[in-house]
C-alpha positions in Angstrom: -69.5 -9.9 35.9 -71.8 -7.9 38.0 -73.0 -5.2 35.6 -76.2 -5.2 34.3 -76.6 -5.0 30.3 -80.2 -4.1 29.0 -81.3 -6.9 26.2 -80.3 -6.1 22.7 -76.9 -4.7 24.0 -73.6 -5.2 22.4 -70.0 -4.6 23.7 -66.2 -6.1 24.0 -64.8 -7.9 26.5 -60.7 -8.3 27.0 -59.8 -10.9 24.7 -61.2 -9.3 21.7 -64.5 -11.2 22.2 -67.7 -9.5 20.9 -70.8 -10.3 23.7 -74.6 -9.2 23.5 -77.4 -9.8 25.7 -80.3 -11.5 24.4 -83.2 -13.4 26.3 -81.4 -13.0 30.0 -78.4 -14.7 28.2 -74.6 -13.3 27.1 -73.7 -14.8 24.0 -70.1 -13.9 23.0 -68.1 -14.6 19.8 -64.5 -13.6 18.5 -64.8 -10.1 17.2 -65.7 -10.0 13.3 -62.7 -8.3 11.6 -63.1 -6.9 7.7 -59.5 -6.3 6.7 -59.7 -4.9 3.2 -55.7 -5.1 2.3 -52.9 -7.6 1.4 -50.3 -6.5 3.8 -52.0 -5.2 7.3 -50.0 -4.3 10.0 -50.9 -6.1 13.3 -53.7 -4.7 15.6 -52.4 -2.0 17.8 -52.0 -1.6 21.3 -55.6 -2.1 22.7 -57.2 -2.8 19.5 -58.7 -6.2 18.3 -58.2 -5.9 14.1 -55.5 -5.3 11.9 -54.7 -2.1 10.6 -54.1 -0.9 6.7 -52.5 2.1 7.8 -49.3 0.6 7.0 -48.4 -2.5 5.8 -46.1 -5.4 6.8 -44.0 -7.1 4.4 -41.6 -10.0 5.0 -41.9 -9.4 8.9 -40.7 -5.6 8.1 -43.2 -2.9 9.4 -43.5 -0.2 5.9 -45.1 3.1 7.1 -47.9 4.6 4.2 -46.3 5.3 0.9 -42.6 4.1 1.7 -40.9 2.6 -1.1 -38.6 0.1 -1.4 -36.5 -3.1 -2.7 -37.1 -6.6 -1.0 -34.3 -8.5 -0.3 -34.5 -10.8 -3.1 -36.1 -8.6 -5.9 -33.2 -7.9 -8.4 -33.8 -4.3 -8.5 -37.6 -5.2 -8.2 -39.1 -1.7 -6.6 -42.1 -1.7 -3.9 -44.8 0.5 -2.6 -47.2 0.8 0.6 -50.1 2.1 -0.2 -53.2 1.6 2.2 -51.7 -1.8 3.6 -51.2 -3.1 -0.1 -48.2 -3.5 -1.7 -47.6 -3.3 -4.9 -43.8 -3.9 -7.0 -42.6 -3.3 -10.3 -40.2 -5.0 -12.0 -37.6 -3.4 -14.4 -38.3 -4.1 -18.3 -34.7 -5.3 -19.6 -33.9 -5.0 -23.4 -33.2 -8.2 -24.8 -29.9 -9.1 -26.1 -26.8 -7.1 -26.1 -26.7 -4.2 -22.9 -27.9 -0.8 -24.1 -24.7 1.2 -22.7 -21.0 0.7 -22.8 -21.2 -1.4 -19.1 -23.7 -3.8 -18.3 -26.8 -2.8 -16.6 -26.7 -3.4 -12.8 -30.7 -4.9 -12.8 -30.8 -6.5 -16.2 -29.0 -9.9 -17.1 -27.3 -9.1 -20.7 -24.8 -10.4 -23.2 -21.8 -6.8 -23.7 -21.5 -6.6 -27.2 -18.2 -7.6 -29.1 -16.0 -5.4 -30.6 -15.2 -4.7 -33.9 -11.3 -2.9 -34.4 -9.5 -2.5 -37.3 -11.1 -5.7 -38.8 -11.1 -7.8 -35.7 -13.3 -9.1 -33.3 -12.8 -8.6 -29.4 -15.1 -10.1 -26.8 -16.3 -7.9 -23.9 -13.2 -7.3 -21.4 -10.3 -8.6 -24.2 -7.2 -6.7 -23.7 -4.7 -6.4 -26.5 -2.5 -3.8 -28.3 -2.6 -2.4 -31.5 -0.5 -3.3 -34.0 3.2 -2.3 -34.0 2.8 -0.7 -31.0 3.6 -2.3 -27.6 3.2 1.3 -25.8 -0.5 1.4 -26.0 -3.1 -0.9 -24.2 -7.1 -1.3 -25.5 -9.8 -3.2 -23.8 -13.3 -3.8 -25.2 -15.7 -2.6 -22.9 -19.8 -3.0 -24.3 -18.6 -2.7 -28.1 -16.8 0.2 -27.8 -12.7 -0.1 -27.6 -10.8 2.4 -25.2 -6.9 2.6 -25.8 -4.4 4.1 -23.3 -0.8 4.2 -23.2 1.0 1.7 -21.1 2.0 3.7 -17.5 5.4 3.9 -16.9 7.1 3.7 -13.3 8.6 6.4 -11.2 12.4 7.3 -12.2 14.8 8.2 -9.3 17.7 9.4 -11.5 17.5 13.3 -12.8 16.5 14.0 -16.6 20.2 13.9 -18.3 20.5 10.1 -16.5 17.4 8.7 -18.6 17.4 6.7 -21.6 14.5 5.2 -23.7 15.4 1.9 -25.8 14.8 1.1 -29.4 11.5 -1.1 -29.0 10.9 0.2 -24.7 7.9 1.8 -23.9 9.5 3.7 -20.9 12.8 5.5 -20.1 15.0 3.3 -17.6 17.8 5.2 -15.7 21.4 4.7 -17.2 23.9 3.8 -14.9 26.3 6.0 -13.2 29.9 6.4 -14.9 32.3 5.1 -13.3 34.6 6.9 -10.8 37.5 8.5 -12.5 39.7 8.8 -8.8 38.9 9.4 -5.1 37.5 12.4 -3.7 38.2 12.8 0.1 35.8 15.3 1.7 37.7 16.3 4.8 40.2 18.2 2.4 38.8 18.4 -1.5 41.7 16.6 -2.7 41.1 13.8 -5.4 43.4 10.9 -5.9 43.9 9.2 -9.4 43.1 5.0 -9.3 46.0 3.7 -8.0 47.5 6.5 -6.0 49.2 5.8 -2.8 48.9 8.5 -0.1 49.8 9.0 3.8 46.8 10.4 5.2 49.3 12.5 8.1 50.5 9.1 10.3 53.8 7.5 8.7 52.8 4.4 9.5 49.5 4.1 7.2 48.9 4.0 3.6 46.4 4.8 1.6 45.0 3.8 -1.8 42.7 4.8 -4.4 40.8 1.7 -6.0 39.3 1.3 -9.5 35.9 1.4 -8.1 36.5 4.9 -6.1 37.0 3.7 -3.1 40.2 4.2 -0.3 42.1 1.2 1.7 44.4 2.0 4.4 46.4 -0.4 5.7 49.2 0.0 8.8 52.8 -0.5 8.5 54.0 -3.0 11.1 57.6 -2.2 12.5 59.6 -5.6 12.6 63.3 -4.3 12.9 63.9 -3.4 16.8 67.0 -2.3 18.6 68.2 -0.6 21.9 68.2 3.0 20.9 67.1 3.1 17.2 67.1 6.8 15.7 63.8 8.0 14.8 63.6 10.1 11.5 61.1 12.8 11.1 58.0 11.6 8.6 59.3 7.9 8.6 57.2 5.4 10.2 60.2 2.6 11.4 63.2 3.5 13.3 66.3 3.5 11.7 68.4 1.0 13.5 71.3 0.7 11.0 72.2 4.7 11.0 73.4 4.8 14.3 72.9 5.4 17.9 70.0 7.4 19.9 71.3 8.8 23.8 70.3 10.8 26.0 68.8 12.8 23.0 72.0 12.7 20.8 72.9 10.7 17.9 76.0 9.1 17.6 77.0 7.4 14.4 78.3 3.8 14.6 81.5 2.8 15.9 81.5 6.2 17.6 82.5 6.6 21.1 81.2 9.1 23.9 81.5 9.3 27.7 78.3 7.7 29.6 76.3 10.5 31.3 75.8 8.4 34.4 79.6 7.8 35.2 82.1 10.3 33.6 84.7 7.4 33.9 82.5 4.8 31.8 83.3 5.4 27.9 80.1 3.8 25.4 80.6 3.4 21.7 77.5 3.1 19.4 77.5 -0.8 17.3 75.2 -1.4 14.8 74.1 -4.4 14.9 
């Protein structure tokens, strides 16, 4: 390559080949590498051999001394230490689990519980006896009780009610409505009163369940000039006569106010 190399000389070309000259010759050979670790991280930029400053586990690059799980080690823990790594395993007790839940790394049987003369397998729910209100679960070997939640009330204190045999207090119903109470004026009506609420022509009345129905009053009887009565709804068509803002009773006569020689009389019919 157009450098001169004295005999007996040694060096590397690109490729990570290992040359020497001997006898006017170059003999070259793949560079010898001595990798003294398990896990060696790859050869660095420029180098030739792998490197145990760190170590490379399931494709993963570990820097020195970083610990940690692999993906499938069931709480298996792992070190880097000088390119090797090394895990431990957790030691499991065997049979039942040593606390009242079941360890997160160690496959276990929970341990039954014994209450009150009875046996309850890990997670059984049931009640104690004669009493509804309270809710135990078996958890490891050791029974927890609590008492059975109760729902939110809407109604105010003097409204609840707890039942022979209920756990909780239910809300009683409302009693019922003893008349109708009218906000526009304070006044309350009895069940079954009948009112005028100011127009003639409309009654009101107060039903059984507190409530009000109005209903109009539709005027059937019609005639020419009916006489209207103050606070009645219908004109009055069988009193007499209304004209020119007089009232005339029937069979009364009166001069017309459009001709003074016209004479009217007021008939009822």
């Amino acid at each position: 390559r157009g450098i001169p190399r004295e005999p007996g000389t040694r060096w590397t070309e690109p490729g990570c080949q290992s040359c020497t000259c001997q006898g006017g010759k170059v003999l070259c050979d793949a560079v010898p590498c001595s990798v003294p670790c398990s896990h060696p991280l790859p050869a660095p930029a420029g180098g030739c051999c792998p490197t145990c400053t760190g170590c490379l586990h399931e494709g993963v690059a570990r820097a020195e001394g970083d610990v940690f799980s692999p993906s499938d080690g069931n709480c298996t823990v792992c070190v880097c230490l000088a390119g090797n790594v090394s895990c431990l395993s957790p030691e499991c007790p065997p049979g039942s689990c040593p606390g009242p839940s079941p360890a997160d790394c160690c496959s276990c049987t929970p341990a039954k519980c014994n209450f009150r003369g009875r046996t309850y397998a890990h997670g059984a729910r049931f009640s104690l006896d004669g009493d509804d209100c309270t809710t135990c679960v078996c958890q490891g070997g050791e029974v927890e009780c609590s008492f059975t939640p109760c729902p939110m009330l809407d109604c105010p204190q003097h409204q609840r009610h707890l039942g022979p045999g209920q756990c909780c207090s239910t809300c009683r119903d409302p009693p019922a409505p003893a008349g109708c109470f009218l906000d526009d004026n304070g006044v309350e009506f009895p069940v079954g009163q009948i009112w005028s609420p100011g127009d003639p022509c409309e009654l009101c009345i107060c039903q059984a369940d507190g409530s009000v129905s109005c209903q109009r009053t539709d005027c059937v009887e019609t005639c020419p000039y009916p006489i209207r009565i103050p606070g009645q709804c219908c004109p009055d068509c069988s009193a007499g006569c209304t004209y020119m803002g007089r009232i005339f009773s029937n069979n009364e006569t009166f001069p017309s106010a459009l001709d003074p020689c016209l004479s009217c009389i007021c008939l009822v019919r």
